[in-house]
N, C-alpha and C positions, 0 to 999 in steps of 0.2 A: 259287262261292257262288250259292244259290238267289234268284232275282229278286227273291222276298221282301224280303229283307235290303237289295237296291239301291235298293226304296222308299221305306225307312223315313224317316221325316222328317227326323231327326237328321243324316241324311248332308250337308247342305249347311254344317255347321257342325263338322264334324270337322277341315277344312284348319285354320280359326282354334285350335280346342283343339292340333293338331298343331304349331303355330308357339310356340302358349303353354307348352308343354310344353318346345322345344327352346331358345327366350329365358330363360325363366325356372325349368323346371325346377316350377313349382308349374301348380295353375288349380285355378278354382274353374268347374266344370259343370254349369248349371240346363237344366233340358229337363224337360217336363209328360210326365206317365205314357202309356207307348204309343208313344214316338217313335225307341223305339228307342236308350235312354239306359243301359239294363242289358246290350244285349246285341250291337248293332253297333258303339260305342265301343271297349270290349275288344277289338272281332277291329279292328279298324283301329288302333287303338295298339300293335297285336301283328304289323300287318301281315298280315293276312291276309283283307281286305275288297279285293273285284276293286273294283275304280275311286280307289280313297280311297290314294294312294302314303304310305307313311312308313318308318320303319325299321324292321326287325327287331327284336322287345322281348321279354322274356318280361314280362308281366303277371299281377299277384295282384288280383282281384276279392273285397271283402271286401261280404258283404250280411248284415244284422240277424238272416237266420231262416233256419234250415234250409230249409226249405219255398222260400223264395228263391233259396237255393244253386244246388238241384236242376232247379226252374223254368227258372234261367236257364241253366245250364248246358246243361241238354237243347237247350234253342230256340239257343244258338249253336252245338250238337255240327250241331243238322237243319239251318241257315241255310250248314256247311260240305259236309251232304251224308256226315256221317260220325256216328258213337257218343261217346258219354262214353265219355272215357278214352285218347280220339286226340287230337288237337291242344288240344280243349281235357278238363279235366278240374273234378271236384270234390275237396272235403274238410269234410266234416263228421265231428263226435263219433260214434269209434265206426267209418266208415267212407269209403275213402279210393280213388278213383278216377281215378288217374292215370299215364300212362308216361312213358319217354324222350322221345315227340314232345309231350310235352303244351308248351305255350307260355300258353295261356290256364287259370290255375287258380280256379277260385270257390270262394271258404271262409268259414266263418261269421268275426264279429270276433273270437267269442272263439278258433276255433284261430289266427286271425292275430296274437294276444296269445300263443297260444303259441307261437309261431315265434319270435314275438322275444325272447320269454325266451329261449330254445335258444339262436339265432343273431341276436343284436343287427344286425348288418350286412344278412341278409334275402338270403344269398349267392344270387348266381344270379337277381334278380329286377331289374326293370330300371323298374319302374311299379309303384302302387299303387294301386288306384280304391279307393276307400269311397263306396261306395252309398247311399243313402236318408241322406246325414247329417243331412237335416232333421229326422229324427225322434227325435234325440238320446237316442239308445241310449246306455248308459253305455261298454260296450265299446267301440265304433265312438268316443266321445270322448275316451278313453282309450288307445285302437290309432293316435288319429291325433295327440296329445302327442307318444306315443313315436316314429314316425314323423319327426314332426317335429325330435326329440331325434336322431335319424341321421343325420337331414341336416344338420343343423347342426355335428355332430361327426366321424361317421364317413363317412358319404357322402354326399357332397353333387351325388353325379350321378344320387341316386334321385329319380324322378318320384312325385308325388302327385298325384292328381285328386279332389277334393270333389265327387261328382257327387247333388245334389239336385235333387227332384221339383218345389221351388217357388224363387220368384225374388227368394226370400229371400237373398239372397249377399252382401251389403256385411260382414256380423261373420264369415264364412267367410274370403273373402278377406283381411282385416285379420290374421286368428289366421293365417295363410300367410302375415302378410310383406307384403302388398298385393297378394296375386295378382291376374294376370289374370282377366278372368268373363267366359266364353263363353256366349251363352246359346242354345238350338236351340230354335225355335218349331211345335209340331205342329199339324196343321188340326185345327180346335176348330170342334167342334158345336155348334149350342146346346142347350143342358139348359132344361124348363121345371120351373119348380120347383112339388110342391104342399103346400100345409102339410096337414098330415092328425095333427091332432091325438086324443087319446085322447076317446074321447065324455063322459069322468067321469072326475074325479081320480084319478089313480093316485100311490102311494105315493112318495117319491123313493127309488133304490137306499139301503141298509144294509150297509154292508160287502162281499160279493160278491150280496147276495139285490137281485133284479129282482124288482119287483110281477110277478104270474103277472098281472095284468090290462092291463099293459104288451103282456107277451108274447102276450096274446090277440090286443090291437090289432096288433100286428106283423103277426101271422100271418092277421089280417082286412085289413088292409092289402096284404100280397101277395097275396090272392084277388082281392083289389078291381085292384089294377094286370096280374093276368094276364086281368080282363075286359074291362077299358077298352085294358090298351095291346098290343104285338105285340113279339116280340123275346124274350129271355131276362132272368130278374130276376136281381139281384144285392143279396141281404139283409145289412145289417152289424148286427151282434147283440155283443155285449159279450165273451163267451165260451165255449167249449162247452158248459155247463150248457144256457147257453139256447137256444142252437144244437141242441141234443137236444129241449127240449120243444116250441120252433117246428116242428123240420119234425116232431113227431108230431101236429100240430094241421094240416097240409099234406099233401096227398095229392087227387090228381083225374087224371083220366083222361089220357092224352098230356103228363103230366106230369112229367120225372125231378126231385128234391129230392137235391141233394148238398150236403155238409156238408165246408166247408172252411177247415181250420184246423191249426196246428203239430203235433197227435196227430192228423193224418188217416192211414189208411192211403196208402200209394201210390199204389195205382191209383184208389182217388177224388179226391185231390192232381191227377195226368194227368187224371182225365174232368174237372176242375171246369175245368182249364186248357187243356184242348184244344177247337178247334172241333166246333161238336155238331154233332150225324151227322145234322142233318135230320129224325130221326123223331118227334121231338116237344120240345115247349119246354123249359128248364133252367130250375129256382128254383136260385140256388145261396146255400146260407147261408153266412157269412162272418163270420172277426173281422177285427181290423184288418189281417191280413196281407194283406190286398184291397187296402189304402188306394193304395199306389203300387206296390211294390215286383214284381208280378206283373199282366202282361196275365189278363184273362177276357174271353176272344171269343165274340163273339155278345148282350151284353150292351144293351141299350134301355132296360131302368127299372133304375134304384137304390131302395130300402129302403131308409132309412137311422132307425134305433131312436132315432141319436141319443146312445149310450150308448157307452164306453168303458173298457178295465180300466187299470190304471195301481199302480206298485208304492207302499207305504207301511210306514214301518216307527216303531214305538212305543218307542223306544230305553228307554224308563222302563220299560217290563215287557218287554223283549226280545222283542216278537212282530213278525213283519214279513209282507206276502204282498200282495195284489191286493185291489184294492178297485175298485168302480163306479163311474165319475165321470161325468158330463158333457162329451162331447165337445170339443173346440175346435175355433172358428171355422175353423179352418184344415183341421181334419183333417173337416170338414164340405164343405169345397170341395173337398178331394180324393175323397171318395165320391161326389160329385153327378158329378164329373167322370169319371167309370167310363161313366156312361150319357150321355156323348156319343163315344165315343174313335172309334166307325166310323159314325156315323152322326143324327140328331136322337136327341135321349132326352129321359129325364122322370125327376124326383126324387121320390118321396113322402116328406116330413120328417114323423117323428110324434110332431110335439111344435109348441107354438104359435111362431107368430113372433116374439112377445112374449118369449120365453123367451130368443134370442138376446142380448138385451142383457144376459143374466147369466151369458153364455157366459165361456171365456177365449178370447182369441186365437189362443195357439200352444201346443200340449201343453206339459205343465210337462216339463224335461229332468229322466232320472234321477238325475243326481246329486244333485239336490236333494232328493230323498225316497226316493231305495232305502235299504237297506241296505248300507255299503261294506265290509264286511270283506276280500272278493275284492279290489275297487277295493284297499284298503290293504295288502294285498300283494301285488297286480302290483309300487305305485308302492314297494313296499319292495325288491323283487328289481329292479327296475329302476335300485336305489339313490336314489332320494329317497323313504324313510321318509314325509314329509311331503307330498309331492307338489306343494311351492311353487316346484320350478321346472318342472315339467310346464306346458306352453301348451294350456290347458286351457277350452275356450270358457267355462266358471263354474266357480268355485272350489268344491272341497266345503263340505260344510256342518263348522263344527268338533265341535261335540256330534257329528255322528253316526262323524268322524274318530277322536274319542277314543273313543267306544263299541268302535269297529273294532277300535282298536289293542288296544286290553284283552280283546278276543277272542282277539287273535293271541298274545297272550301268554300266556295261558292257555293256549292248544293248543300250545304249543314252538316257532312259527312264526316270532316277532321275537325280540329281545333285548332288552335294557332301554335301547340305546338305538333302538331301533326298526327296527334291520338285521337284514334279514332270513335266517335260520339255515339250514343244510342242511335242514334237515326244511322247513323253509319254501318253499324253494326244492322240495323234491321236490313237494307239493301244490299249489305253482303248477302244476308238470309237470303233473299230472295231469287236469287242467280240470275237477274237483271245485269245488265249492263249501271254505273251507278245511274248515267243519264236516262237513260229508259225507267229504273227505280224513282228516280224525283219525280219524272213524269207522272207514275201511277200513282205516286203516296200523295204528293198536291192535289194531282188530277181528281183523283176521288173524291178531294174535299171540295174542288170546284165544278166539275160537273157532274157525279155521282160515278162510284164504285165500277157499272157496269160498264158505261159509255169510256171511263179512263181506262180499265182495261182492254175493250175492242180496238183502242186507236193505239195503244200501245203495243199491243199484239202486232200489228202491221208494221209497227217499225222495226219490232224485233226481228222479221224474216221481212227483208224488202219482197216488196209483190211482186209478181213477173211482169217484165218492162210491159207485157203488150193492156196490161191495165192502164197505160196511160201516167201520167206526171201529178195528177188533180190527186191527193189524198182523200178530200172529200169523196168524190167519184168513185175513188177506190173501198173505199169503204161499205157505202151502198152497195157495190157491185160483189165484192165480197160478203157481206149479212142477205145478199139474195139469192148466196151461190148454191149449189145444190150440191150433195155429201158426195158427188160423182167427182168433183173439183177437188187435187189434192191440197191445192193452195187452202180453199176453203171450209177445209178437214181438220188439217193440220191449225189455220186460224182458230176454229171452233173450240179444241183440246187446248189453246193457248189461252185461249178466252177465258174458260171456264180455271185453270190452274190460276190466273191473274186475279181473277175475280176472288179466289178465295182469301189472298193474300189481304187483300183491302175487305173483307165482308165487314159490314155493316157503315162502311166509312161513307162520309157524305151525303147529305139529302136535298131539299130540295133544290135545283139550282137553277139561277138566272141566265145560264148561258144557254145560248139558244143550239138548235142542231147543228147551224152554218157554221157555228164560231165553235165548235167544238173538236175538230182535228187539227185547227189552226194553234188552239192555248193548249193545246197536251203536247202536239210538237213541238211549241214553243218553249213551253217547260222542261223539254229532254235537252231542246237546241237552242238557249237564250240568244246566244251569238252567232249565231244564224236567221235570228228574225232580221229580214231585208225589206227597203223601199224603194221603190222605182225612182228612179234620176230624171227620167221625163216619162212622158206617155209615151209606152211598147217603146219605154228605151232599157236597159243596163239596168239590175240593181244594186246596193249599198247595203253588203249585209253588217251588221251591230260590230263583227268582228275585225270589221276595217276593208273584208274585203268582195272585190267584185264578181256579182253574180250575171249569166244571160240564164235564160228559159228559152226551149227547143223551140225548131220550127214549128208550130202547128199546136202548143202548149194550149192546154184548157184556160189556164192560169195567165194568160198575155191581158196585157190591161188590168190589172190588180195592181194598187197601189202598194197594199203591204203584203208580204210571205212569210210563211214560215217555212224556214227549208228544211226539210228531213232528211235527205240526203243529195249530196252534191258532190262531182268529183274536177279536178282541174285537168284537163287534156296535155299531156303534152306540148307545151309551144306555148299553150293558150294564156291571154291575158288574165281571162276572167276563168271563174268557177262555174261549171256546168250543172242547173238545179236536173236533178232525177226524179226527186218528190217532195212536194211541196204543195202547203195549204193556204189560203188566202187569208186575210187577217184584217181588222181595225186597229185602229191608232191606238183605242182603249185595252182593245186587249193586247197589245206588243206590250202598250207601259207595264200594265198586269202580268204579263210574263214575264217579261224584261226587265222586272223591275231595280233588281238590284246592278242592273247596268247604268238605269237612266242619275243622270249628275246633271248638276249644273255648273258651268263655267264662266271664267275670266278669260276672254280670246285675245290675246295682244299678240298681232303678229306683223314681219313686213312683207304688203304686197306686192311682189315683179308686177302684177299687171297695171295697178296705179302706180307703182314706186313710191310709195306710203304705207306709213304705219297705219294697221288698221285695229281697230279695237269694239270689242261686241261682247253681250253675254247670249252663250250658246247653252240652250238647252239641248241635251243628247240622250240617246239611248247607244249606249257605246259608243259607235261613229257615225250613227247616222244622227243629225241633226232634227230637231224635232223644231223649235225655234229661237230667232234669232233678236238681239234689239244694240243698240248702238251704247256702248260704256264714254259716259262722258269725264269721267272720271279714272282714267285707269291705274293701276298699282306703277309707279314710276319705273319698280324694279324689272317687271314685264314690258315697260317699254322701252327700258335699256336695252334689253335685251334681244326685242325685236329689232332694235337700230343695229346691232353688232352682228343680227343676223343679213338684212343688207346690204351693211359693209361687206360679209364676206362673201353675199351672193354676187353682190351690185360689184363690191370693186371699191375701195380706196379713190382710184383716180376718178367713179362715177358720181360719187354723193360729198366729196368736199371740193370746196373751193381751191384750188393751187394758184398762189399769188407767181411769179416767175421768182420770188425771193425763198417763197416756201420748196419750189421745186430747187433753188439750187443749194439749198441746207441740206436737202435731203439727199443730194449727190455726191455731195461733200461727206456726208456721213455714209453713207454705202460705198463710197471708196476706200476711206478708213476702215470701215469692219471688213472690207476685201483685204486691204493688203496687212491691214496690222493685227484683225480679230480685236476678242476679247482688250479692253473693256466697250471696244468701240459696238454700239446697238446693231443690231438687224434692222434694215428701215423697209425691207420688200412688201410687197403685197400681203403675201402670206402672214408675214410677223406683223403689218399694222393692220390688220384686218381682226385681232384682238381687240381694238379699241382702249388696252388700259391707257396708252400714252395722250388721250384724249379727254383724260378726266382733269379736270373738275367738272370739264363742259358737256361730256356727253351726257351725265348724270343729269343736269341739267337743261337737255334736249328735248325734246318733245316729237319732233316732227321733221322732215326731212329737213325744211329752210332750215331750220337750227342748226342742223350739222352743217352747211352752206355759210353760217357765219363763225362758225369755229376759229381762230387765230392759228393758223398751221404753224407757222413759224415759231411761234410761242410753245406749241402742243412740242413740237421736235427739239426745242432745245431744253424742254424736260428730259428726255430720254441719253442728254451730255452727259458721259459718266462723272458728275459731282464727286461721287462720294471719293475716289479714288485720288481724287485730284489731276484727272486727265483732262477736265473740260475745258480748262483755262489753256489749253497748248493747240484746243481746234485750228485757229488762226496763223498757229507756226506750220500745225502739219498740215494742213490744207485748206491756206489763205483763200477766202473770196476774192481777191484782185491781187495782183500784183504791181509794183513800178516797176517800171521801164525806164533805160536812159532819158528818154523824151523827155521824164517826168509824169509823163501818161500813168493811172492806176487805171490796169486795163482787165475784165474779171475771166476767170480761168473757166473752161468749160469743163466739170467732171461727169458729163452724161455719157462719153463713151469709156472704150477700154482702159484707157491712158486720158489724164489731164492734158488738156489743147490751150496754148494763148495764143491767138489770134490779132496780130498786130502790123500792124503799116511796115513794111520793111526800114525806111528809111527814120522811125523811131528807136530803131534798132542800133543802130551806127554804134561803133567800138565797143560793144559787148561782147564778151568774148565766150559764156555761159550762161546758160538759164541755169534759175535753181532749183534744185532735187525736192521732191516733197517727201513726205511721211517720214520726215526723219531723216531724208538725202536717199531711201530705196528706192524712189520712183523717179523719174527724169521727166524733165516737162515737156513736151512735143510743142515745138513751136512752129503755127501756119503762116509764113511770112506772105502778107499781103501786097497789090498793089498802091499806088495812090486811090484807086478806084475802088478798095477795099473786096477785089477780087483775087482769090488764091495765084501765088506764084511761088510759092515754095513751098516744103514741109521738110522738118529738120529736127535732129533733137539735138544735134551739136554743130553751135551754130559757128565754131571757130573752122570746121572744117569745112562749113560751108562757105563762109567768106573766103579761103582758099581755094574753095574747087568749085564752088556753084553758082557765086554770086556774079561771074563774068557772064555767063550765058545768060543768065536774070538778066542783066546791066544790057547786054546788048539786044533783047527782047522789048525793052519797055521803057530806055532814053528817048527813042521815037518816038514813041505814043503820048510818053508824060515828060516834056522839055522841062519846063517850069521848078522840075522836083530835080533835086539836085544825085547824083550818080558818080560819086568820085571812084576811083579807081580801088584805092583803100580804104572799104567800108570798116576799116576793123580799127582806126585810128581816125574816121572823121568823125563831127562831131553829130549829136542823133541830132534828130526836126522833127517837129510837127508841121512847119509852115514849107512852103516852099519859094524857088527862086524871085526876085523881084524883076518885075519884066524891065526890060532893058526900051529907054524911049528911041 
């Protein structure tokens, strides 16, 4: 072993991991990045580290990212003094490097979820490291359940190692049973940190878009730290996008700019990660594959944007993908920590200090916001459908569980009770996405083997933006790209790994070249096949919701799409198409097909104020056509009327007689002041419609509810059964007599019941009567002869003492005729008045 390796800090702490292992068979292993935690571990668990004794093991090294894989693999092939593919080896999607001597194997989590699909038992393998688990990859928490689920059952002499970057280990340990925690300490520089905030507001991220005035500051920020400080930069930038416009704003003499990140070529992957040859200083841009998982030597300042991408997905319109967030505190400490790992370093943060308290702590884990379709059939081939007995550091989330499963159902993947199918199980195999799997296994039998895998390959790695939004386009441009293009490298090796998967499937087929990126996206993305709402207007994608196509789209004026990928903007109403293919009517139904239905439409229109009734044929929501039901199910247009009503309103769609309104005031006074048993008459409560039956049933069409019998409908809703209804009349009479002999009717539309009556009808009364039982008191409006207000009173014995003289000498004048005695409280009432004197 190269001296290198006998340095590494880690090494003082391997004895303890090695007792832990052979006591318990678990551990949980913290070590700070650079110590030697990815890659001298392995060879000493494996036996094969000069100074460090243990047994002979084979070991499976599972890490988050390809790019990791590779990394680390290489640096324990050099540390042996030998090549990948000697003692230790790789495996990543696609391509597989290893022989008979290999002992130490590194593989991303998802082929390590394939393995155990294949061979539950894990034959041949003696240890299991997972790498970086702090960063709670959903594979990686998922790979270590199942894991977990072996040891428990089938073998219980496999080792596990939890090896994470931070000293976060008490819920690690716990979810292992109470493993041991080893922890290795590396010599730690100090970092000074600077806040280097933006000099003027900049925008917060929108979905994946970064203020470009962000990115200016970044990229004036690393100018400013390669003049002040010495050493190599290390820029963390959110994603390739911006990783491309930063370093074309970057360029200066004895300067190299490499861009590192999961679509890096290889040999810039090796330059970013090898020490630099001296000749001049490295900026190296970075996304978060920097944060622990890989040394970068030579490193003195971190850049850190501040910025991170992170999965999100919108179960309500089926859109899912990457979005910009805000770093966490944590994954803030592991970039600062880059620029001490060999020596004093310096952070530039650029963003204010102030801004930290609205940080999060710790990255939010995937499971909580990806999309689980994948997740829901691992844990279905796995045999728990559910994944409730999975040991699983956080439970899924259930909405996005049941979103999952109704995906998997739809492609032939589960069953109805959620075990997973032959066909299920094949697109596990395959380490497809499940959607991207339906697409090639259909795909092949519809347009042959070759062609479904090239258009599937494209969706598996979106193309870079500047190919344009036309999938067709992109395709062509990619099958003419030349081995110099990594995009078109990497599509080649995808091509050819897909094509095996399907060899021999499919032959001759009728679909032509045009329509063939359209029905294979279609088939990954049924509910995303969309149609234009007008010309160059808006589309209507299957899954109910609205798509637009960019400025300047290939694709503008295509009636039907298929969308392959789309995101929604912040704010925005609609879904934003990214790529997408053009389509026929015939091939959407052919895709689409298990969306498309036919219906019974019974519904009521606001814009005629009618029930309308049609049969819709659909491909999910979007209508394909329409015809007029002349006959419709009675029960559906019940039902559209009582929609109506509660759109429209009670007092817009029935007739109110002035009898019907004043029952129903009469009864809302009663359930105010006495309640129960007396009914709720409001809007809200008759906007049910039951009190309207026999007749609603019997309705059809708006005029029908317009002849309905109100009156009749409300005094269904008298509490009968109780025997209350027959007392409506005592507790709140429609009219009253009056001395006069006048039956004059009581208004109960406002707060309090009103009788409004002639004053001089009034004569020697000395009380009005109480309603509801004598709690309510009647407010009496004592009128003129003119039948204009001149009093209001609710006790009228004190008014004839105190009010009635001022009345009296107001209105003798005006009205002779009516007679005005002094003592209205002993004369006698009238309706008529004085007889004129000849």
């Amino acid at each position: 072993m190269r001296s290198a390796g006998l340095e590494l800090p880690v090494r003082t702490a391997v004895p303890a991991l090695q007792r832990a292992l052979a006591e318990e068979g678990v551990a949980v292993f913290a070590a700070p990045p650079g110590t030697g935690k990815t890659t001298l571990v392995p060879l000493a668990l494996a036996g094969l580290a000069e100074g460090l004794p243990g047994p002979a093991r084979r070991v499976l090294v599972a890490e988050p990212r390809r790019l990791a894989v590779r990394a680390a693999a290489r640096r324990m092939a050099w540390l042996l003094g030998q090549q990948v593919g000697e003692s230790v080896g790789l495996t990543v999607r696609g391509e597989r490097r290893a022989g008979p001597a290999t002992v130490v194997e590194v593989v991303t989590t998802g082929v390590l979820l394939q393995r155990l699909q294949r061979d539950q038992e894990l034959t041949g393998v003696d240890v299991v490291v997972l790498d970086e688990c702090h960063e709670r990859h959903l594979d990686a928490d998922t790979a270590l359940a199942f894991l977990l689920d072996v040891r428990g059952t089938l073998r219980p002499e496999l080792g596990i190692v939890c090896a994470s970057a931070t000293s976060d280990t008490e819920a690690w340990a716990e979810l292992l049973g109470g493993a041991p925690v080893v922890e290795a300490h590396g010599v730690s520089y100090p970092v000074e940190g600077v806040w280097a905030p933006p000099p003027r507001g900049v925008k917060p991220p929108q979905g994946t878009r970064v203020d470009p005035l962000l990115l200016e500051h970044v990229a004036g920020t690393v100018r400013r730290a390669l003049a002040e400080r010495g050493g190599d930069v290390l820029c963390f930038l959110p994603g390739v996008g911006e990783i491309a416009r930063v370093a074309g704003q970057l360029g200066a003499p004895g300067v190299e700019v490499l861009q590192l990140h999961g679509q890096a070529p290889a040999a810039v992957q090796d330059a970013a990660l090898a020490v630099g040859t001296g000749a001049g200083r490295r900026v190296i841009l970075a996304t978060s594959v920097a944060e622990s998982s890989l040394t970068v030597p030579g490193v003195r300042v971190v850049v850190d944007s501040g910025l991170a991408r992170e999965p999100r997905t919108d179960h309500a319109r089926g859109l899912s993908g990457l979005v910009t967030v805000r770093a966490s505190l944590a994954a803030a400490r592991q970039r600062a920590g880059r620029a001490g790992r060999e020596a004093p370093g310096v952070v530039y943060r650029c963003w204010a200090e102030a801004e930290d308290a609205l940080a999060p702590r710790f990255p939010t884990p995937e499971i909580a916001q990806a999309e689980l379709t994948s997740f829901a059939l691992q844990a279905a081939c796995w045999g728990d459908p559910t994944a409730a007995g999975l040991a699983l550091p956080d439970r899924p989330p259930a909405g996005a569980m049941l979103a999952a499963r109704q995906v998997l159902a739809g492609l032939g993947a589960v069953d109805e009770d959620g075990r997973a199918t032959a066909r299920g199980q094949r697109i596990v195999r395959s380490g497809l996405h499940p959607r991207l799997a339906r697409a090639l296994l259909d795909g092949a039998e519809l347009v042959g083997a070759r062609r479904a895998a090239e258009v599937v390959a494209l969706l598996s790695e979106e193309p870079p933006r500047a190919f344009g939004d036309d999938l067709a386009e992109v395709w062509r441009r990619v099958r003419a790209g030349s081995s110099d293009d990594p995009y078109a490298r990497r599509w080649k090796d995808e091509v050819r790994r897909l094509g095996r998967l399907v060899e021999g499937g499919g032959g001759p087929s009728s679909v032509t070249e045009r329509q063939v990126p359209g029905l294979v996206a279609a088939l990954a993305y049924p509910e995303r096949i969309a149609r234009a709402r007008a010309v160059d207007g808006p589309y209507l994608m299957a899954s109910g919701t609205a798509a637009e196509l960019g400025a300047g789209s290939r694709l503008a004026g295509e009636e039907w799409l298929a969308v392959a990928s789309a995101d929604r903007p912040a704010g925005a109403h609609s879904a934003r198409v990214r790529l997408g293919a053009a389509l026929d009517e015939e091939t959407a139904r052919r895709a689409g097909a298990a969306l498309l239905s036919s219906r019974a439409e019974v519904a009521w229109s606001a814009r005629q104020g009618e029930v309308t009734a049609r049969r819709v044929s659909a491909l999910g929501a979007v209508e394909l056509e329409t015809t007029p039901l002349t006959k419709p199910d009675p029960e559906l247009v019940r039902a559209a009327l009582l929609d109506g009503l509660a759109r429209e309103g009670v007092g817009a769609l029935l007739r109110w007689t002035p009898e019907a309104v004043g029952l129903r005031a009469r009864l809302a006074f009663l359930e105010r002041e006495l309640g129960e048993p007396w009914p709720e008459v409001g809007d809200a409560a008759l906007a049910g419609g039951g009190w309207l039956e026999p007749d609603l049933s019997r309705a059809r069409r708006r005029a029908d509810l317009e002849r309905i019998d109100l009156v009749a409908a409300l005094q269904r809703l008298l509490p009968w059964a109780s025997g209350q209804a027959g007392r409506l009349e005592e507790l709140a009479p429609e009219r009253i007599t009056v001395p006069s002999g006048s039956r004059i009717r009581v208004d109960y539309a406002g707060d309090r019941p009103v009788l409004a009556v002639k004053l001089q009808e009034l004569f020697g009364w000395q009380a009005a009567p109480r309603l509801a039982g004598g709690r309510v008191p009647l407010t009496v409006h004592l009128l003129s002869p003119a039948g204009r207000p001149a009093a209001v009173t609710g006790d009228l014995a004190t008014f004839w003492r105190e009010g009635y003289k001022a009345v009296r000498a107001d209105l003798r004048g005006r009205y002779p005729r009516h007679p005005w005695p002094e003592d209205p409280s002993t004369a006698e009432p009238t309706k008529r008045t004085n007889p004129r004197k000849g």
